[in-house]
Structure formats: structure tokens, C-alpha cells
N, C-alpha and C positions, 0 to 999 in steps of 0.2 A: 220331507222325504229325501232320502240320501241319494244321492247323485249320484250314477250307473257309472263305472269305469269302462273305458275305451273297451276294453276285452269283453266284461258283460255285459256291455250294448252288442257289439259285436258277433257274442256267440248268441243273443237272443234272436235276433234278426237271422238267426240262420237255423234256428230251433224254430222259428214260426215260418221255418220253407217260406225265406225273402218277401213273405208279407209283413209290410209296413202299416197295418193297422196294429191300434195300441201304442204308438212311439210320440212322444212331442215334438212340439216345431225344433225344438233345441236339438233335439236325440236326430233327428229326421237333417238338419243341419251338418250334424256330426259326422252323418253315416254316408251323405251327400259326399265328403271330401275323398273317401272311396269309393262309389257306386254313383252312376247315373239314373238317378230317380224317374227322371222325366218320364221315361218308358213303366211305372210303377215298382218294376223288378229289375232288375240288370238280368244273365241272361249266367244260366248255370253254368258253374265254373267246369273247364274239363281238370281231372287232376294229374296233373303234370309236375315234375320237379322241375322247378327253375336250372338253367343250365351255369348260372354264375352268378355269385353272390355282388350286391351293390353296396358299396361302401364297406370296406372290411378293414379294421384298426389290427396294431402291432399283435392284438390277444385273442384276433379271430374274430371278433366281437363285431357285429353289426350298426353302423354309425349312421346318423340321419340328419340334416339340420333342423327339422324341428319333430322335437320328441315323441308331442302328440300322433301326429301324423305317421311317424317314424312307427308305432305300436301297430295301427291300424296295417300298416303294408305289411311288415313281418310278420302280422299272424295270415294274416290273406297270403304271404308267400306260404307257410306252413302248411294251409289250406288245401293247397294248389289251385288258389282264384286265378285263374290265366289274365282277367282284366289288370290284375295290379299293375301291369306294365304301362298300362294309359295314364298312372297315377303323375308320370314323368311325362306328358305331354308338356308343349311348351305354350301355353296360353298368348303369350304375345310374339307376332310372328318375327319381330327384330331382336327382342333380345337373346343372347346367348345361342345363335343360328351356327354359330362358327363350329365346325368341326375341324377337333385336332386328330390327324392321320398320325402321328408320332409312332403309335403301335405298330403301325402296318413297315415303316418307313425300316430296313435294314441299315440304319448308319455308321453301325460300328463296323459291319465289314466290308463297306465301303470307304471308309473311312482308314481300317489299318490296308486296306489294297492302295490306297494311293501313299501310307506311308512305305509299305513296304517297295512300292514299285519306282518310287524314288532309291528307294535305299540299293533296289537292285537293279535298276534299269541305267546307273549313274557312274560312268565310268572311273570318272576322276573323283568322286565325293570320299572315296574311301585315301584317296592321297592328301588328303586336308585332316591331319594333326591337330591341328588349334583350332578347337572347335570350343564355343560356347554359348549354352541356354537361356535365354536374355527373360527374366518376368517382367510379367508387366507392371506396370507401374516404375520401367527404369529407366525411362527414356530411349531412344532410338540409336544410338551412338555406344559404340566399343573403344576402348580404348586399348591396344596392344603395347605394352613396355617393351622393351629392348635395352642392351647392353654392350659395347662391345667387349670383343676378349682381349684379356690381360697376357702380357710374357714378363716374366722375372728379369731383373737385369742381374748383371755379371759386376762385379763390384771388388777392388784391391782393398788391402790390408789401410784401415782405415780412410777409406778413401768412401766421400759422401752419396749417396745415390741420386739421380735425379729422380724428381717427383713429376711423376706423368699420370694425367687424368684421364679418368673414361669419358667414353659418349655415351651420353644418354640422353637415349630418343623414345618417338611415339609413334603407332598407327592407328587413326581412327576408323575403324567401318560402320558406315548407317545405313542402319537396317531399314530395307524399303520393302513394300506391298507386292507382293503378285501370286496370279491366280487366273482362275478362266469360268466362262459362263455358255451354257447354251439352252435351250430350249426344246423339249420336246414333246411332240403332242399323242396324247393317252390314245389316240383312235389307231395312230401308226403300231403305238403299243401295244394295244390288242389284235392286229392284224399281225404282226411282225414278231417273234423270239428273241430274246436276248440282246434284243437295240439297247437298253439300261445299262445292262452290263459291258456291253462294246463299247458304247460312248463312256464310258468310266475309266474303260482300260485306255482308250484313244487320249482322256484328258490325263492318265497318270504318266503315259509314254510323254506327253507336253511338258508335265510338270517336269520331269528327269532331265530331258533338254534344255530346261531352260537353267535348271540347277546346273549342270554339266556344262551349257556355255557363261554362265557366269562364274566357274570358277576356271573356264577357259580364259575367258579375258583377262579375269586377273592376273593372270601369268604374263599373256602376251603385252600387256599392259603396261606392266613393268620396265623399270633399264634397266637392262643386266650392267653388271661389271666387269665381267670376262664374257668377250665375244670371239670366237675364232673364224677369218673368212677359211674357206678351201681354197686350193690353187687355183681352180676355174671353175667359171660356169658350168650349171647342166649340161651335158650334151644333150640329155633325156633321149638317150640310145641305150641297148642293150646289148647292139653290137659288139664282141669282143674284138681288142687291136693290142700291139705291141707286141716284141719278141716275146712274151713272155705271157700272152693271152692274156693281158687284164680287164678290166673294165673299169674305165677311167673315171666315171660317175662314184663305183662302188668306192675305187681307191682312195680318190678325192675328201669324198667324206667319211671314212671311217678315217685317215690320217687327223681329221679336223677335229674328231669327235676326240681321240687318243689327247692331241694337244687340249683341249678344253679339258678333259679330265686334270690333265696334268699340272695347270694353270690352277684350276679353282682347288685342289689336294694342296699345292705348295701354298694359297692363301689362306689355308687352312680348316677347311672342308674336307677334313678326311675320314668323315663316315659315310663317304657315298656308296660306298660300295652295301651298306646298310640300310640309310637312308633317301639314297639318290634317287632317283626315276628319268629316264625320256621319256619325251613326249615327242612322236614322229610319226606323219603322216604314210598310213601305210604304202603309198606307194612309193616312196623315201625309202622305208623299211626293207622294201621288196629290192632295192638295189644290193644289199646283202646275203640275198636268197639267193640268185642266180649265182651258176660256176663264172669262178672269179681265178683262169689262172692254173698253172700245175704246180706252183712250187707258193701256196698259202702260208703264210707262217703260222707255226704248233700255236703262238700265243694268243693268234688270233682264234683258230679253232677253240681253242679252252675257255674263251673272255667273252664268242658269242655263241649263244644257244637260240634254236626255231626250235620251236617243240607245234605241231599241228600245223604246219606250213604258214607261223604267225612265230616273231621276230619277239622273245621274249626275257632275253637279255643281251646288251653290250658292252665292252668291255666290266664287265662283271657286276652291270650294274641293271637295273630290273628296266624295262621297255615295254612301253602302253605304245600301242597303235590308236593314235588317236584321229577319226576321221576327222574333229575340228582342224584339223593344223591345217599348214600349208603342200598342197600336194608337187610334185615333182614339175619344173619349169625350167626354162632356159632364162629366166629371169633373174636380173640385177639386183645384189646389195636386199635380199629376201632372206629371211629368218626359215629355216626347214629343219631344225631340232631345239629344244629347251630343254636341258640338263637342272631337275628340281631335286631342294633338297625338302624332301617330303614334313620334317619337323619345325622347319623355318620358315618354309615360304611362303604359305598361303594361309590366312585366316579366315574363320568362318564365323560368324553369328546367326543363331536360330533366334527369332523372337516369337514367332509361330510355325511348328510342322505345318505342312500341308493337312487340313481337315475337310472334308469333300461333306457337304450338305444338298439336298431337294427337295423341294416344294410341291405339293400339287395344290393348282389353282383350278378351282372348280368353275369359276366363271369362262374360261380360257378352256380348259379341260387340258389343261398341258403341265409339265413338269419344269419347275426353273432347277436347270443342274448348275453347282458351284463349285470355286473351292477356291480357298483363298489360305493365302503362307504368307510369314513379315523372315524374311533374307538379308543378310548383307556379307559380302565378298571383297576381299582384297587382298594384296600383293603388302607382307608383311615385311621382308627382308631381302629387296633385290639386288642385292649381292650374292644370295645364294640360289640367283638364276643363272644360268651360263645360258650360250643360244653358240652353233653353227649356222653361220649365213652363206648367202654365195658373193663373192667380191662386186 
């Protein structure tokens, strides 16, 4: 006798209204791996369409690991046997228990908010020029070439040149780990609104700082080459004195800043006016906002511009208020401006963006938040840092 296929066993047992008289131990075996026997009938299907198909290939096509089996459920889906779904029970209670939340988890837009809130939360990242994307597998370490510059000599009517060499040097930056962790638990979650999303924004504000003081150090880091003192100390008044109403603070250091231009131009830095930046603690900065005086000179008028009651260029060259710096003091032999040359001076290596990942831990009932960046910063040319200090 010819051997019943999966289908008409299948439609038989449903022609004889799920009586199991008539079928062999074999068929009755078969039909077992769909239907719980024990009760003699399983228990009439409601017909329902399935809300999502299981296993679906590039062709639409319905995929199973084992084929037999695999027959039996899709036509019971077709059916609409509402049991089919117990066919995925999981007989033994340890294996494959693990649920992957993945679907549920929004990571990519958590993910580009911490890149983006780096990119925008970071005051100085955009004054870093020399930037570069490390893959992995390249090891931890940059390496930065350099060269210095050449001047032609002047030379008489057969008369021989001298032969003069460049320098040529290196900077390495190694790229190191950082990142942040916290914890939060699902109960506060469902009590509370948008704790997920504040504690993300909270850790992308972190990440920006800490990018933002690491490429603040590099700067401060560095020896400059041209350093200018002022005539004197802060007063850190804003009292006006002299026939001439000035403010001695203000004078002091905008004369300091004039010479450091003038110093690092004739060494040959003369696209600051392009390239350059201060770096000046705004309350520094503010010494140039206050009236200074009835008889200002035009050149200074034209060389500094406040646009929104923020200090945003001097002598013609672009001005970051930087709250890392050094703020206004009566203090000695203290650095209060850094003149950068934005193309030269600071290098950067990314060997990972900031990527923000979480967890939920079912046993804990709590969420591990992350996010972990590979960084490295450093002071590539300081030469083309100049600093005003106070003597």
C-alpha cells in the first residue's frame, strides 16, 4: 500500500471531523507532531489569518528546517489551525530560552544622536584640520610627517650655492578608549517618560566634553615658540584711569596680542588672518567689550568685531570663547590667549566614532547603557602656537 503524503494524511484527518479512527500507529505518529492526540481530538481551529509569516527567503518563499514538518505547519497555517503556533514550543526549558530584543532596541538613532551631538556639541573639533580615520586592524598609532619650509638663496654671477637641508620630523598620536556606562532599571522606566532618552542626551553632552577637552589640552600642552608677556599684570578691574580713559587690562592685552601677530607673520605664518583662531576665555574676551577710552584707534575698530555681545574676531583673525581656557586673574607668568593655526596645529585620529549601545537584562530587569569611541589627540606643530601671558 502506497504511503499517504503529509497533505493526504492531513486533509484526511480533517475530512473524517479529527476522528482518528482508521489511521495507523505510523499516520497517528505523523499527525502527533501537529496535534496533541492525548485529548483524542485537538480542539477546533478558529480561522484566523496568521499576523506574520515565519521564516521568509529572499523569494517570499516559506523556509523550515525540517521539510517534513515544515509541510504539516504551512498547510495548518493555510487552514487557519490557531494551534500551529504551539508547534514552536520549546520542549526543553534551557535550551535556546534567550530572547534577542534587537528588534525592539532603536540603535541607530541613538547611535547617530551621539554622533551627531559630538559633531555639534564640540566647540573646537571643527578647528582640527588633520583629521584621520584609523581601520582596524592598523594598530593604535598615527603617525604625522612634517617638513620645514624652504627660502631660495640669492646667489652672484658664478658664484656657488650653499647646500642647506630640511628637517624632517614626526608626530605620533595613540589612539586610546573612552566611553561611559550606566544602568537603568525598567521599573523607573515604566514609571518615569523619557529617562532613556535624557540619559543619552546627558551621555552625548559627556562624550562632546571630553572630545573638546582633549583637544583643549593638546594645545595647552604644547611650547609655543612665540610667546608675548603684557606690560603687567591683571588688575582684573574694569575701572577706567588715565587722562585718556583707558582701561589698562583692555590696553595691555590687546597691545600683546598685536605683537604676537606680528612675531608669528614675520616667522612666517602668514595666513592667519585665514587660518588662525584664538582661543580666550571669555572673561579675557570681555575686557574688549567694555568702553575703552574716547580717542580708539579706526584700526582697532575694523580688526575687532562682537557680533551678539560675543568677541568674534581680533585683529582680523576669528575668536572662539573658549570656557576651557584660563579665566581673568591677577596671576603670574599665566597663559590667557593661544593664537592656532587651524591647518597645522592639532591632529586628530578617529579609530572608532562614538557608537551608543543597550542591553536589557531580564534577570536584573534593568538596562546596561554604553558607548564606547577609540580617540587620539595631539599638538602637531608647536610652532604654530603663539600664547599671550601675564609677566
Amino acid at each position: 500500500m502506497k504511503n499517504k503524503s503529509n497533505e493526504e494524511l492531513f486533509k484526511e484527518f480533517k475530512e473524517n471531523k479529527d476522528s482518528l479512527d482508521g489511521f495507523s500507529l505510523d499516520e497517528l505518529r505523523r499527525l502527533e507532531t501537529v496535534f496533541d492526540i492525548k485529548s483524542k481530538v485537538p480542539k477546533q481551529a478558529k480561522v484566523t489569518e496568521p499576523t506574520s509569516k515565519f521564516g521568509v527567503n529572499a523569494d517570499n518563499k516559506q523556509v523550515y528546517d525540517n521539510e517534513e514538518n515544515g509541510e504539516l505547519i504551512s498547510w495548518a497555517q493555510s487552514l487557519g489551525v490557531s494551534e500551529y503556533e504551539n508547534l514552536w514550543e520549546n520542549t526543553d526549558g534551557d535550551a535556546g530560552c534567550e530572547i534577542d530584543y534587537s528588534a525592539w532596541i532603536p540603535s541607530e538613532f541613538y547611535s547617530s544622536f551621539i554622533l551627531h551631538a559630538v559633531a555639534a556639541d564640540t566647540p573646537l573639533l571643527d578647528l582640527v584640520k588633520m583629521k584621520v580615520d584609523v581601520s582596524a586592524g592598523n594598530g593604535d598609532t598615527v603617525r604625522f610627517r612634517h617638513i620645514n619650509a624652504r627660502t631660495a638663496q640669492a646667489a652672484g654671477s658664478c658664484e656657488c650655492m650653499s647646500c642647506v637641508s630640511n628637517s624632517v620630523t614626526k608626530t605620533d598620536i595613540t589612539i586610546a578608549r573612552f566611553g561611559d556606562y550606566t544602568t537603568l532599571c525598567e521599573f523607573e522606566l515604566w514609571q518615569a517618560k523619557d529617562v532613556k532618552e535624557e540619559v543619552v542626551k546627558s551621555m552625548s553632552i559627556g562624550a562632546s566634553r571630553y572630545v573638546n577637552a582633549e583637544i583643549h589640552d593638546a594645545i595647552t600642552e604644547a611650547t609655543p615658540i612665540y610667546d608675548v608677556d603684557m606690560a603687567a599684570i591683571f588688575t582684573d578691574t574694569t575701572n577706567l584711569s588715565g587722562s585718556c580713559c583707558t582701561l589698562p587690562d583692555a590696553n595691555n592685552f590687546y597691545n600683546a596680542c598685536v605683537e604676537l601677530v606680528a612675531n608669528m607673520t614675520a616667522a612666517g605664518y602668514n595666513d592667519l588672518k585665514k587660518n588662525g583662531c584664538w582661543l580666550i576665555h571669555p572673561s579675557v574676551a570681555a575686557l574688549l567689550k567694555y568702553p575703552n577710552g574716547t580717542d580708539v584707534p579706526f584700526w582697532m575698530r575694523g580688526s575687532t568685531e562682537v557680533q551678539n555681545g560675543e568677541l568674534v574676531k581680533l585683529l582680523g583673525i576669528e575668536v572662539r570663547e573658549d570656557a576651557l581656557g584660563t579665566a581673568i586673574s591677577t596671576g603670574a607668568d599665566t597663559v590667557f590667549a593661544y593664537l592656532i593655526n587651524k591647518q597645522r596645529s592639532i591632529g586628530l585620529a578617529w579609530g572608532r566614532r562614538p557608537q551608543f549601545n543597550y542591553k536589557y537584562d531580564g534577570v536584573c530587569d534593568s538596562w546596561k547603557v554604553t558607548f564606547n569611541s577609540y580617540l587620539g589627540v595631539d599638538s602637531i606643530e608647536d610652532a604654530s602656537i603663539g600664547t599671550v601671558s601675564s609677566p
